[in-house]
TIKOLLUM-618480 format. One record per residue (C-alpha): residue in one letter; x negated, y negated, z; residue number from 0. Coordinates in Angstrom, 2 decimals, padded with zeros to 5 digits, always signed. Example, Ala and Ser with C-alpha at 12.3 -4.5 7.8 and 13.67 -1.06 7.14 Angstrom:
REM TIKOLLUM-618480
<site residu="A" x="-012.30" y="+004.50" z="+007.80" num="0"/>
<site residu="S" x="-013.67" y="+001.06" z="+007.14" num="1"/>
END
This chain:
REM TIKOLLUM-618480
<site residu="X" x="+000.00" y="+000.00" z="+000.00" num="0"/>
<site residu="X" x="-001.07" y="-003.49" z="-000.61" num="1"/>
<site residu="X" x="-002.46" y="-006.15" z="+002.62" num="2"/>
<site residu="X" x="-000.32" y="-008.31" z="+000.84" num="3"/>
<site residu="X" x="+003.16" y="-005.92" z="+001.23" num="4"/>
<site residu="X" x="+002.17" y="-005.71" z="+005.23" num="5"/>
<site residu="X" x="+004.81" y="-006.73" z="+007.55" num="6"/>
<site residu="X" x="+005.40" y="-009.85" z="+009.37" num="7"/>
<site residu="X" x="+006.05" y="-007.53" z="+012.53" num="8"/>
<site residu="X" x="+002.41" y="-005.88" z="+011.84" num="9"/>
<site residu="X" x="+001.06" y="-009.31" z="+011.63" num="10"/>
<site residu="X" x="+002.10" y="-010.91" z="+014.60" num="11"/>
<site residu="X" x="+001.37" y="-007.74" z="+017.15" num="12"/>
<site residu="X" x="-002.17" y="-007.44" z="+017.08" num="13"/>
<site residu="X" x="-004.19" y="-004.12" z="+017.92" num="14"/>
<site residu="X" x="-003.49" y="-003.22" z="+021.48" num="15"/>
<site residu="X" x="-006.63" y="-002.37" z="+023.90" num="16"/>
<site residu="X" x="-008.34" y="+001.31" z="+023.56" num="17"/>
<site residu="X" x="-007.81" y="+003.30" z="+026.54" num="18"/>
<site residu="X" x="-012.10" y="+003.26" z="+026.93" num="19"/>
<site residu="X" x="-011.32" y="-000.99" z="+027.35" num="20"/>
<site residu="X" x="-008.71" y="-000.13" z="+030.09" num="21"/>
<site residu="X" x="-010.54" y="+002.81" z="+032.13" num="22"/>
<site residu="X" x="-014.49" y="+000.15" z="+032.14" num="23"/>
<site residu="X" x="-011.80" y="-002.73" z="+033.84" num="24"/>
<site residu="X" x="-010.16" y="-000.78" z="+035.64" num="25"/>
<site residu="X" x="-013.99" y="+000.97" z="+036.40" num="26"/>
<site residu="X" x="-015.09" y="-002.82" z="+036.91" num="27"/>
<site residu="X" x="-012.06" y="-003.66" z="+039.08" num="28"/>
<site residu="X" x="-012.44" y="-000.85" z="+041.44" num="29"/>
<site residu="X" x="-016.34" y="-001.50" z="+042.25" num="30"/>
<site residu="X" x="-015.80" y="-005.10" z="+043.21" num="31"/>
<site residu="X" x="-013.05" y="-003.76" z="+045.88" num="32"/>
<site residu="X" x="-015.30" y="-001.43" z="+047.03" num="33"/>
<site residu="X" x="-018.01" y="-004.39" z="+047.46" num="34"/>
<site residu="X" x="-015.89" y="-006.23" z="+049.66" num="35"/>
<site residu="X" x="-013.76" y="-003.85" z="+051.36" num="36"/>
<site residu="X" x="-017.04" y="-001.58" z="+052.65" num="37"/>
<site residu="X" x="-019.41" y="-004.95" z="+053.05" num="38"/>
<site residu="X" x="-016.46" y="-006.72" z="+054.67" num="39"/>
<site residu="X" x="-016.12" y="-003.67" z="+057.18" num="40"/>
<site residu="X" x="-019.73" y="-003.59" z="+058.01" num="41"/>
<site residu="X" x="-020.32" y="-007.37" z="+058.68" num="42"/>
<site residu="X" x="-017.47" y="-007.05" z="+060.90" num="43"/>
<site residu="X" x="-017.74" y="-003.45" z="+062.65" num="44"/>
<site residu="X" x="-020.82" y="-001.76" z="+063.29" num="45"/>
<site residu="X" x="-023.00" y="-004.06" z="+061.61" num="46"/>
<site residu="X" x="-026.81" y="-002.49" z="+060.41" num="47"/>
<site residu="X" x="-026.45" y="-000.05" z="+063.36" num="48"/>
<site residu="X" x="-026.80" y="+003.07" z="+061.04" num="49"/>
<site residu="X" x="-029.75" y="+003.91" z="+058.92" num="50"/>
<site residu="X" x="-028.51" y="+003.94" z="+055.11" num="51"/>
<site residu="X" x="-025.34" y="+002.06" z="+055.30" num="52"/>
<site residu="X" x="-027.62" y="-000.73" z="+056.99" num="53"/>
<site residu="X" x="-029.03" y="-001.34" z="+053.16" num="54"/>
<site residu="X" x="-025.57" y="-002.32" z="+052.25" num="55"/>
<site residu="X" x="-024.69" y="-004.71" z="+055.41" num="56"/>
<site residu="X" x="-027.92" y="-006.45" z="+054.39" num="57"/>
<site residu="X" x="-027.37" y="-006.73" z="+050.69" num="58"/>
<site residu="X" x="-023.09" y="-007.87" z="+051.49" num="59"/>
<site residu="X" x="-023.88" y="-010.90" z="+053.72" num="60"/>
<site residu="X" x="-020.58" y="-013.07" z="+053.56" num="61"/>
<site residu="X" x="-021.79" y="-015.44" z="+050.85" num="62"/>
<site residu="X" x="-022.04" y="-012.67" z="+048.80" num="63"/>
<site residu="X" x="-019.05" y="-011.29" z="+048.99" num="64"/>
<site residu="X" x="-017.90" y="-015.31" z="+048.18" num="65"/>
<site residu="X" x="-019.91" y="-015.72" z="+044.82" num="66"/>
<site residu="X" x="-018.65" y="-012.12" z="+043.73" num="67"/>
<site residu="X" x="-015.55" y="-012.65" z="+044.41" num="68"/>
<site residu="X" x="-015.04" y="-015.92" z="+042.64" num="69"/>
<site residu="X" x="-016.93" y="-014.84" z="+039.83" num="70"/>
<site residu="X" x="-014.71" y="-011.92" z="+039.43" num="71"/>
<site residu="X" x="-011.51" y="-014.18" z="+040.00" num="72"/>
<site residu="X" x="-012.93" y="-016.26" z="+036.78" num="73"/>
<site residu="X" x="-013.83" y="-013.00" z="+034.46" num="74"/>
<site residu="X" x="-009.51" y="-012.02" z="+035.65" num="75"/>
<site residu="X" x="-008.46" y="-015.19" z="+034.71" num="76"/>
<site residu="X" x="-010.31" y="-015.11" z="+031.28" num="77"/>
<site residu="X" x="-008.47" y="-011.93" z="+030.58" num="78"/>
<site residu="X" x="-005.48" y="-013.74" z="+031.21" num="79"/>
<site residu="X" x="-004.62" y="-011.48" z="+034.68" num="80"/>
<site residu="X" x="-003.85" y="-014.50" z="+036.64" num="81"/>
<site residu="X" x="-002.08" y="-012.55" z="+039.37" num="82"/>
<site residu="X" x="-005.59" y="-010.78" z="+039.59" num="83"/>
<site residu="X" x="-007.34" y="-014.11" z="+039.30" num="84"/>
<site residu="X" x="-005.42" y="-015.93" z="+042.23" num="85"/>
<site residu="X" x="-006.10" y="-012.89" z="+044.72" num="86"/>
<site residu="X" x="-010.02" y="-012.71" z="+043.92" num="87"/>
<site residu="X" x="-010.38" y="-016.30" z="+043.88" num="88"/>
<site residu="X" x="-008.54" y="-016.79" z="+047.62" num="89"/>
<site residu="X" x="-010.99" y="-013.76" z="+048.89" num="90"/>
<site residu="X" x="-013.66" y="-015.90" z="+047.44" num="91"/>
<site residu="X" x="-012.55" y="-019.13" z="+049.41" num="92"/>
<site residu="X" x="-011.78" y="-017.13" z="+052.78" num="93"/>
<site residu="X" x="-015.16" y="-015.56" z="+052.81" num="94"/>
<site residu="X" x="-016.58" y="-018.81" z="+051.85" num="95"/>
<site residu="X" x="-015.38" y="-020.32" z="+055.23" num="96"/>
<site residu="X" x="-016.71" y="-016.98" z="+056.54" num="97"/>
<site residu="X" x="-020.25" y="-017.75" z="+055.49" num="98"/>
<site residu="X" x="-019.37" y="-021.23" z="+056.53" num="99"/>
<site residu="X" x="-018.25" y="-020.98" z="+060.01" num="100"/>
<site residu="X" x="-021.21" y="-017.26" z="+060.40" num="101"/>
<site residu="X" x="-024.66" y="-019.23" z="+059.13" num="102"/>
<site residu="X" x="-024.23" y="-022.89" z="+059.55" num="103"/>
<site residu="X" x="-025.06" y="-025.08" z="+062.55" num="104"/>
<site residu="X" x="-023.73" y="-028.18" z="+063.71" num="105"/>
<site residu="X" x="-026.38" y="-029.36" z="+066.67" num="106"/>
<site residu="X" x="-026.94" y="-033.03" z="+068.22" num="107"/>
<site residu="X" x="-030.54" y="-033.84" z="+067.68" num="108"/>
<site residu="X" x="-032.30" y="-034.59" z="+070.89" num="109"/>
<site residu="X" x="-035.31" y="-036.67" z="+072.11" num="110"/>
<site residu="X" x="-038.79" y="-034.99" z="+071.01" num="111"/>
<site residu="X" x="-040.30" y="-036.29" z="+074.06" num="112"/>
<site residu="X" x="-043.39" y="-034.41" z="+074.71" num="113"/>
<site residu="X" x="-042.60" y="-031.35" z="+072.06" num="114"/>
<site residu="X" x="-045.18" y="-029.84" z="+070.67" num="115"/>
<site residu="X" x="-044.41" y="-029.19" z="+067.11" num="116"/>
<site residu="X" x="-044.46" y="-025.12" z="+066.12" num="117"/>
<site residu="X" x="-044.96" y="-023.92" z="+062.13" num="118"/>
<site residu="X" x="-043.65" y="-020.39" z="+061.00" num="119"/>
<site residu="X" x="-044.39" y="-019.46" z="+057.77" num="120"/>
<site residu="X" x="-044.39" y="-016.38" z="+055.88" num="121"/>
<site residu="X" x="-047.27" y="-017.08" z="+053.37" num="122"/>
<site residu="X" x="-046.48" y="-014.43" z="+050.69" num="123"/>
<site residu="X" x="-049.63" y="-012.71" z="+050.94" num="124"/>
<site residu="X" x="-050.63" y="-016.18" z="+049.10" num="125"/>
<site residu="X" x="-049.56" y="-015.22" z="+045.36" num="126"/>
<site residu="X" x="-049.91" y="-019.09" z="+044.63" num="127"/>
<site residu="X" x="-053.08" y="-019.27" z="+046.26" num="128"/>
<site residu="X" x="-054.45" y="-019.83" z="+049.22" num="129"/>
<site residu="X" x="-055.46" y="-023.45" z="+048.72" num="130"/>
<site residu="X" x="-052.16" y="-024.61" z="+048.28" num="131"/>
<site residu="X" x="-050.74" y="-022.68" z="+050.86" num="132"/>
<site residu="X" x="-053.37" y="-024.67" z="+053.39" num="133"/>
<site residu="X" x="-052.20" y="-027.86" z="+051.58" num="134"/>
<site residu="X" x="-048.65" y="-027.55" z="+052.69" num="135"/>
<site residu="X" x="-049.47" y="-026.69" z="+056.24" num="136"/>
<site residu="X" x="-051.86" y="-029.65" z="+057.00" num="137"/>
<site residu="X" x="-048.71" y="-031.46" z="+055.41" num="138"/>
<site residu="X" x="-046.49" y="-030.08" z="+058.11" num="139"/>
<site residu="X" x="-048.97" y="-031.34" z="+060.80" num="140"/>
<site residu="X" x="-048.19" y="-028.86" z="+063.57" num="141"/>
<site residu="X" x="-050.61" y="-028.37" z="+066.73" num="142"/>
<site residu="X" x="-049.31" y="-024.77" z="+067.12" num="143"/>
<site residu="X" x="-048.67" y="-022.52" z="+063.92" num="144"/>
<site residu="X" x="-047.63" y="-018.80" z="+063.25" num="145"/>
<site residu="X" x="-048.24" y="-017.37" z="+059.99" num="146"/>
<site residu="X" x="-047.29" y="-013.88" z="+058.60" num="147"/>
<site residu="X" x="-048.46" y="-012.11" z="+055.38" num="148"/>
<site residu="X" x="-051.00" y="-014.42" z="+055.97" num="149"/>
<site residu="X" x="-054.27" y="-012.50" z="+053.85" num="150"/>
<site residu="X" x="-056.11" y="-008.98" z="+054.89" num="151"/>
<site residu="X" x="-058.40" y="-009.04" z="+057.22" num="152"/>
<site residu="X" x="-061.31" y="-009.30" z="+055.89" num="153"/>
<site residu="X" x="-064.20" y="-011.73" z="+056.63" num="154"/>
<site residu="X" x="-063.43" y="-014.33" z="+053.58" num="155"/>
<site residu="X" x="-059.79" y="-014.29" z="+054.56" num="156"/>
<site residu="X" x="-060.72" y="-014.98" z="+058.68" num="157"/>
<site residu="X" x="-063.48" y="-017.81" z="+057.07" num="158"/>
<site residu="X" x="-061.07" y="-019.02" z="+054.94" num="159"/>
<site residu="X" x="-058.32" y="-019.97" z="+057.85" num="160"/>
<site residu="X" x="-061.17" y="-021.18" z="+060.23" num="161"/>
<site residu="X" x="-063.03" y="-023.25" z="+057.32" num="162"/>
<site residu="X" x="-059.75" y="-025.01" z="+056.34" num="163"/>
<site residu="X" x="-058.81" y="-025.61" z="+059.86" num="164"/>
<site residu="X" x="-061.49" y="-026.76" z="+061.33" num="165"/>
<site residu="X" x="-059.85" y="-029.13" z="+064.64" num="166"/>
<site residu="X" x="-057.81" y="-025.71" z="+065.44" num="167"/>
<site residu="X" x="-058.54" y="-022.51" z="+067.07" num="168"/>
<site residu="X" x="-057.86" y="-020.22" z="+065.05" num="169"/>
<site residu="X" x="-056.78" y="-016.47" z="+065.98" num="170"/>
<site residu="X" x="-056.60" y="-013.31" z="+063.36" num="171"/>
<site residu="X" x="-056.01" y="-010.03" z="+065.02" num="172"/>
<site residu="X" x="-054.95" y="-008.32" z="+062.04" num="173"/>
<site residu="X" x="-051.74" y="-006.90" z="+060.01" num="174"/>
<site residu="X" x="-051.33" y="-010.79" z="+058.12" num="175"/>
<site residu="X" x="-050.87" y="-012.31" z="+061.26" num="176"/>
<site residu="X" x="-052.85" y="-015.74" z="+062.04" num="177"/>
<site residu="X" x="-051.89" y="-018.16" z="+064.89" num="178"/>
<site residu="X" x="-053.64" y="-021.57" z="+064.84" num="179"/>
<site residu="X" x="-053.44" y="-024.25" z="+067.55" num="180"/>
<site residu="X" x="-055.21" y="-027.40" z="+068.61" num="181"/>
<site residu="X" x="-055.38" y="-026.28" z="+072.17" num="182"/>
<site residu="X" x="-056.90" y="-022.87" z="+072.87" num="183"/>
<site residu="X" x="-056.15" y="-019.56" z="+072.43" num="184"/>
<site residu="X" x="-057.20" y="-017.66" z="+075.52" num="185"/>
<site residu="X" x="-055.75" y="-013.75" z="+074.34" num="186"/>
<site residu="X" x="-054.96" y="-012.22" z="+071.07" num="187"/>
<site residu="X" x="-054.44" y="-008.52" z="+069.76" num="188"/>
<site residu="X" x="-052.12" y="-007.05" z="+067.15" num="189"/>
<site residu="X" x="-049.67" y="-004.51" z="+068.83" num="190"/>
<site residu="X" x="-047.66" y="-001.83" z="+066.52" num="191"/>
<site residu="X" x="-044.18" y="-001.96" z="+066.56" num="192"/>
<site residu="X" x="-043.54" y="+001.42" z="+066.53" num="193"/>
<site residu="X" x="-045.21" y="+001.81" z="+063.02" num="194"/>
<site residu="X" x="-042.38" y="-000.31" z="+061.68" num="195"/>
<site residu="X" x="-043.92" y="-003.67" z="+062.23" num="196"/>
<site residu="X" x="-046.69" y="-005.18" z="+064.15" num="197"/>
<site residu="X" x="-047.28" y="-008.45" z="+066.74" num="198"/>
<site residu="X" x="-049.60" y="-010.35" z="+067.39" num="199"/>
<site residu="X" x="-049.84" y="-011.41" z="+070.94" num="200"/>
<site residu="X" x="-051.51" y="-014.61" z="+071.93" num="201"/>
<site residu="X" x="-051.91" y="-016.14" z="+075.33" num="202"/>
<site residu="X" x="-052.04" y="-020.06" z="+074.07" num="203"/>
<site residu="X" x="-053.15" y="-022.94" z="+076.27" num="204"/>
<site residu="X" x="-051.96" y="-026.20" z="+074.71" num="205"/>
<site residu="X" x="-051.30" y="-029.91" z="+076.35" num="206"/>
<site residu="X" x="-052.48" y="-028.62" z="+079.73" num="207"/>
<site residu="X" x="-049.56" y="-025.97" z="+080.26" num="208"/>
<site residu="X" x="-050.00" y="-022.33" z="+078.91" num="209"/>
<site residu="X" x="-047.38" y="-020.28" z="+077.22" num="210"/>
<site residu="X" x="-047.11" y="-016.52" z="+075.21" num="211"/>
<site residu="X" x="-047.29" y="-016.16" z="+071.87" num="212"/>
<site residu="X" x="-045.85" y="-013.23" z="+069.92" num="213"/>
<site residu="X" x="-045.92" y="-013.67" z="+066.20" num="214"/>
<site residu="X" x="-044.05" y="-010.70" z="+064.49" num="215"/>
<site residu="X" x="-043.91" y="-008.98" z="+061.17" num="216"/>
<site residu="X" x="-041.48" y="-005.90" z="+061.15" num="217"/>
<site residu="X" x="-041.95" y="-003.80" z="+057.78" num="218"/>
<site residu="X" x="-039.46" y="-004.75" z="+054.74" num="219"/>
<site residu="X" x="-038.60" y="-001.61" z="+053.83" num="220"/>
<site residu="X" x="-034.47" y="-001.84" z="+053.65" num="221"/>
<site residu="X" x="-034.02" y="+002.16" z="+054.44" num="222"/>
<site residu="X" x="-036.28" y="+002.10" z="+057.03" num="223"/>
<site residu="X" x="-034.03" y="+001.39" z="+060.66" num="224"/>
<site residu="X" x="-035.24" y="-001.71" z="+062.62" num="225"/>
<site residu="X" x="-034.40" y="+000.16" z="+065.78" num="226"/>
<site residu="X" x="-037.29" y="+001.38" z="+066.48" num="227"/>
<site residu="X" x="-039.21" y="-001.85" z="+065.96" num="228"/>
<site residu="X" x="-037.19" y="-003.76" z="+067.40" num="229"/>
<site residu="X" x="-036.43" y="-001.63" z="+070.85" num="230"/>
<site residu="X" x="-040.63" y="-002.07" z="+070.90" num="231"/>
<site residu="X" x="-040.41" y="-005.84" z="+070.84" num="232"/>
<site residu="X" x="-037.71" y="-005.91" z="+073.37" num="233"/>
<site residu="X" x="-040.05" y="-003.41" z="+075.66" num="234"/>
<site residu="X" x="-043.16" y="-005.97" z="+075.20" num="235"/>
<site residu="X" x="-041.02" y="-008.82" z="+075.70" num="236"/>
<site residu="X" x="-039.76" y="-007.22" z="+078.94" num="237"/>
<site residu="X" x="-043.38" y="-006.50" z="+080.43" num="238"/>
<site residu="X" x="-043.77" y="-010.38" z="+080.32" num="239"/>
<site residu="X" x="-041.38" y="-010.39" z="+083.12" num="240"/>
<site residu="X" x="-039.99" y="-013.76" z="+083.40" num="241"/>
<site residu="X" x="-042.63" y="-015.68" z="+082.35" num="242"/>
<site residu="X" x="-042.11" y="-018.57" z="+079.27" num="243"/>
<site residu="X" x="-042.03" y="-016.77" z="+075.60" num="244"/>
<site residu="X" x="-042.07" y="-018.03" z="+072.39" num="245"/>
<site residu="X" x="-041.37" y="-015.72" z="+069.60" num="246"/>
<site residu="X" x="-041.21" y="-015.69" z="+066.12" num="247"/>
<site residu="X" x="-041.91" y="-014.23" z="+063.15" num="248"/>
<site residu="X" x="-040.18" y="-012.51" z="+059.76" num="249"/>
<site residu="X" x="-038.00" y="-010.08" z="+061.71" num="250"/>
<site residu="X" x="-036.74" y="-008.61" z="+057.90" num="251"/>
<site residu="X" x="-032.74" y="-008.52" z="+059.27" num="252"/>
<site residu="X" x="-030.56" y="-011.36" z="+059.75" num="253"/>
<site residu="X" x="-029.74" y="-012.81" z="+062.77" num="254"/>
<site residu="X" x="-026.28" y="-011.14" z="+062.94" num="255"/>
<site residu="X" x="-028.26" y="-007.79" z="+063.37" num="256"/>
<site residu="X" x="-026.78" y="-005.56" z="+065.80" num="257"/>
<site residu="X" x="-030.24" y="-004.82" z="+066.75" num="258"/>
<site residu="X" x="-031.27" y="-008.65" z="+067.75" num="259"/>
<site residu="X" x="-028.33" y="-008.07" z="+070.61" num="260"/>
<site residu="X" x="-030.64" y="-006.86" z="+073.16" num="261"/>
<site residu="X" x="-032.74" y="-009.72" z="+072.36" num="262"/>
<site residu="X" x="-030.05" y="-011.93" z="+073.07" num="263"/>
<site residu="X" x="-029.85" y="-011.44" z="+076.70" num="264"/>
<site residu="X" x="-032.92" y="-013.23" z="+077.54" num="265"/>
<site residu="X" x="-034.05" y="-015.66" z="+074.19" num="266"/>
<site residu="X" x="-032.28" y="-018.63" z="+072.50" num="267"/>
<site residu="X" x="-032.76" y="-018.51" z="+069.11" num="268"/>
<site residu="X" x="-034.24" y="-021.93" z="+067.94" num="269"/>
<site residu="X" x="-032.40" y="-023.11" z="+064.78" num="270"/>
<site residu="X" x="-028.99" y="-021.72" z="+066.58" num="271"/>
<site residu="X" x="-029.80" y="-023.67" z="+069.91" num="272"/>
<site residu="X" x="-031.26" y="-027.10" z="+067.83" num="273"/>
<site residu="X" x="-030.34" y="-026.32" z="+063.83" num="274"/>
<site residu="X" x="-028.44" y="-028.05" z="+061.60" num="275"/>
<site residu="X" x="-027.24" y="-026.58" z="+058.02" num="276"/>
<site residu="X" x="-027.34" y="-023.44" z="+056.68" num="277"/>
<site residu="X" x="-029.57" y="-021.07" z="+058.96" num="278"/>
<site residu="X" x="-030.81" y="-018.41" z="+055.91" num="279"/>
<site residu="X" x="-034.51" y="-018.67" z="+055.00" num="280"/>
<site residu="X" x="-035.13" y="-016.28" z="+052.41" num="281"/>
<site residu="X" x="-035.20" y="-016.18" z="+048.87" num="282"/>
<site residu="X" x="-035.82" y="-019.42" z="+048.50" num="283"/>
<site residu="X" x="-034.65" y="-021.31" z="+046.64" num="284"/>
<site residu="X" x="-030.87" y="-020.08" z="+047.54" num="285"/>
<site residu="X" x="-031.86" y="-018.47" z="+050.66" num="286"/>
<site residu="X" x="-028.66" y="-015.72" z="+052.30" num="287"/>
<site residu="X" x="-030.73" y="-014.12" z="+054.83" num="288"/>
<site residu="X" x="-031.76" y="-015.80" z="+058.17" num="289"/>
<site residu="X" x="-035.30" y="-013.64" z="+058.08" num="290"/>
<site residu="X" x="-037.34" y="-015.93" z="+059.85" num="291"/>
<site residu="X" x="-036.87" y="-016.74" z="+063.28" num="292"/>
<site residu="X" x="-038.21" y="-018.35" z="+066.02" num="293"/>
<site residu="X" x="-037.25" y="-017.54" z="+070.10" num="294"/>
<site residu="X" x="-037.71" y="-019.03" z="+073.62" num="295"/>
<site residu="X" x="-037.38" y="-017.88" z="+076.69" num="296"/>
<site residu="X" x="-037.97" y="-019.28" z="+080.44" num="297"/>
<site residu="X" x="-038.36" y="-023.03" z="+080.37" num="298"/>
<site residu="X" x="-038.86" y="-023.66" z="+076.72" num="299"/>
<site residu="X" x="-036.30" y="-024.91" z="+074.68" num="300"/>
<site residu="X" x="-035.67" y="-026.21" z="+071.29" num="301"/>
<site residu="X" x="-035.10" y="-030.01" z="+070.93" num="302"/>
<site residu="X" x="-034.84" y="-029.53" z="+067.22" num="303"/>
<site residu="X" x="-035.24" y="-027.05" z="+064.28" num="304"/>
<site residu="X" x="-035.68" y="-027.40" z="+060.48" num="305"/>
<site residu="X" x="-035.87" y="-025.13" z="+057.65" num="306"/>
<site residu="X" x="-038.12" y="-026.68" z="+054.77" num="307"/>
<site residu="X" x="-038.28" y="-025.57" z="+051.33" num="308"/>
<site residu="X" x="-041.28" y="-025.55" z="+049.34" num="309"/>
<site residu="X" x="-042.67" y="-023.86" z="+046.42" num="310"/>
<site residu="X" x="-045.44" y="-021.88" z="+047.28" num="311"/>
<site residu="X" x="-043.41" y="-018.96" z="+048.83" num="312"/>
<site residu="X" x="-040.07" y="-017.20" z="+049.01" num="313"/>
<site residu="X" x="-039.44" y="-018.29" z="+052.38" num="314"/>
<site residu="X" x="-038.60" y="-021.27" z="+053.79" num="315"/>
<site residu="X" x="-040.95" y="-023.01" z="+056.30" num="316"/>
<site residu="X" x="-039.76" y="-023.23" z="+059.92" num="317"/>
<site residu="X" x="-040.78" y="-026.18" z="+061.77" num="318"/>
<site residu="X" x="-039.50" y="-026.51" z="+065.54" num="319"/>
<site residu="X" x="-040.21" y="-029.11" z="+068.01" num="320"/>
<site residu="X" x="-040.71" y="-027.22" z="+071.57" num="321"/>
<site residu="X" x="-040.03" y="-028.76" z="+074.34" num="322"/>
<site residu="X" x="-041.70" y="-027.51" z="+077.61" num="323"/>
<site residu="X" x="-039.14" y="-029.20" z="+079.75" num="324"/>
<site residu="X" x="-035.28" y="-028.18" z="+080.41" num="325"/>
<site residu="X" x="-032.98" y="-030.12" z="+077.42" num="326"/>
<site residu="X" x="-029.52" y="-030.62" z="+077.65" num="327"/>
<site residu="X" x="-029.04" y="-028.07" z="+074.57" num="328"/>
<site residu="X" x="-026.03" y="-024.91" z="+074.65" num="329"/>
<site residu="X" x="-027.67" y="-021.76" z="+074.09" num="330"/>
<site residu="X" x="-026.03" y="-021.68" z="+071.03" num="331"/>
<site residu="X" x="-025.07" y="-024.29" z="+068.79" num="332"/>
<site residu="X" x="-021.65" y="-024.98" z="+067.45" num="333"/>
<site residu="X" x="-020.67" y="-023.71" z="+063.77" num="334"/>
END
């Protein structure tokens, strides 16, 4: 028959969708639900508390499960499923406030007074170079500074800090870790975590009044548990008894871990007690996770906290201003 003997009816009813187009939506459709129902049940249940499942609570935090879900709401509403569109896109906004009212801070910035000012970095094992790296810390001009992934220890990397920073005192007891002050460090060794993670442990005098140190780096590895590591920490922290601490580090979970609530008996966490914005440091430059941290216990306190972006590694700088004095701060901030 000829195209041009075709029907009107043929023409105005175009080819409908294979069944292959329906089964990869419907494919599509039932993966994103299984994003945010499972991550959604994690972040709100038992959190990272078992091994496996904890790769998923880390990889679902609640912004996340916002961009995904907004994203999908668009792809619905190009296919014209508006219905569809209108559910994903009010998930998206609800977890949005989620992420909102979970990771930021809203903290009255107090009086620096006599704080010292406290650098954490996680240098990246210095894939943009070393120089630089030093560059940006002299920038930050802190008199007390904790770095992790900081070089191996080898003689040119231990020259290298103590050539660069020359009016500090410079500590490297292994495992990446290098603390530098402008007072004097009295102690240091590197501790293992349990084999997941290592500390170094400093006993720092600095503006006549002398505090512990412990700078941590617990392994990356997202199958490996942090309970192990992290029961370690808690057990050093304890044999301190109730003297002043001051820890921090690249703990590798977020702060929402179920294995930070033991921590939480005795620290303050900084940016929560004296943060303002969003509290996730890594990847920068859209950082989700709250990786690096910084702790104090006893008499120290937080007048302020700020994360800094830069470009010489995937995490953010954290630069705190410790007071050694009681502050009229909450021990946690408001969201």
């Amino acid at each position: 028959m000829d195209d041009r003997d075709a029907s009107s009816a043929d023409l105005d009813h175009p080819p409908k969708p294979t069944r292959s187009a329906f089964s990869i939506r419907r494919l599509i459709g039932a993966g994103l639900i299984l994003l945010w129902v499972t991550g959604g049940v994690l972040q709100l249940t038992i959190r990272d508390q078992m091994p496996l499942l904890s790769v998923w609570f880390y990889c679902t935090p609640p912004v996340v499960l916002a961009v995904s879900a907004i994203v999908a709401g668009g792809l619905l509403f190009l296919r014209k499923s508006r219905r569809g569109a209108l559910i994903a896109i009010a998930l998206g906004l609800a977890c949005g406030g989620w992420w909102w009212t979970s990771s930021f801070y809203h903290n009255e910035t107090q009086p620096a007074g006599d704080s010292v000012r406290v650098l954490l970095w996680n240098c990246q094992h210095g894939i943009h170079g070393w120089k630089p790296l030093a560059e940006e810390i002299h920038r930050i001009d802190a008199p007390l500074i904790g770095l992790v992934e900081a070089g191996g220890h080898t003689q040119q990397q231990r020259d290298f800090w103590r050539w660069e920073f020359v009016d500090y005192d410079v500590a490297t007891p292994g495992g990446g870790i290098v603390l530098m002050t402008r007072g004097t460090v009295i102690r240091s060794k590197l501790v293992s975590l349990a084999g997941r993670g290592r500390c170094g442990e400093f006993e720092v005098a600095i503006d006549g009044r002398q505090v512990t140190v412990l700078v941590v780096d617990i392994a990356s590895n997202p199958f490996i548990s942090r309970r192990q590591a992290l029961h370690a920490l808690s057990e050093l922290i304890d044999a301190h008894g109730s003297e002043p601490l001051l820890i921090m580090g690249d703990f590798n979970i977020p702060t929402d871990s179920v294995f930070l609530d033991r921590l939480r008996l005795t620290c303050v966490n900084a940016f929560e007690a004296a943060g303002n914005g969003n509290s996730a440091t890594w990847p920068s430059p859209v950082p989700v996770l709250s990786l690096d941290q910084v702790w104090t216990r006893g008499p120290l306190r937080a007048a302020n906290c700020r994360h800094l972006r830069n470009s010489k590694s995937d995490h953010l700088q954290v630069v705190t201003e410790l007071s050694f004095r009681p502050v009229a701060t909450p021990e946690s901030g408001s969201r």
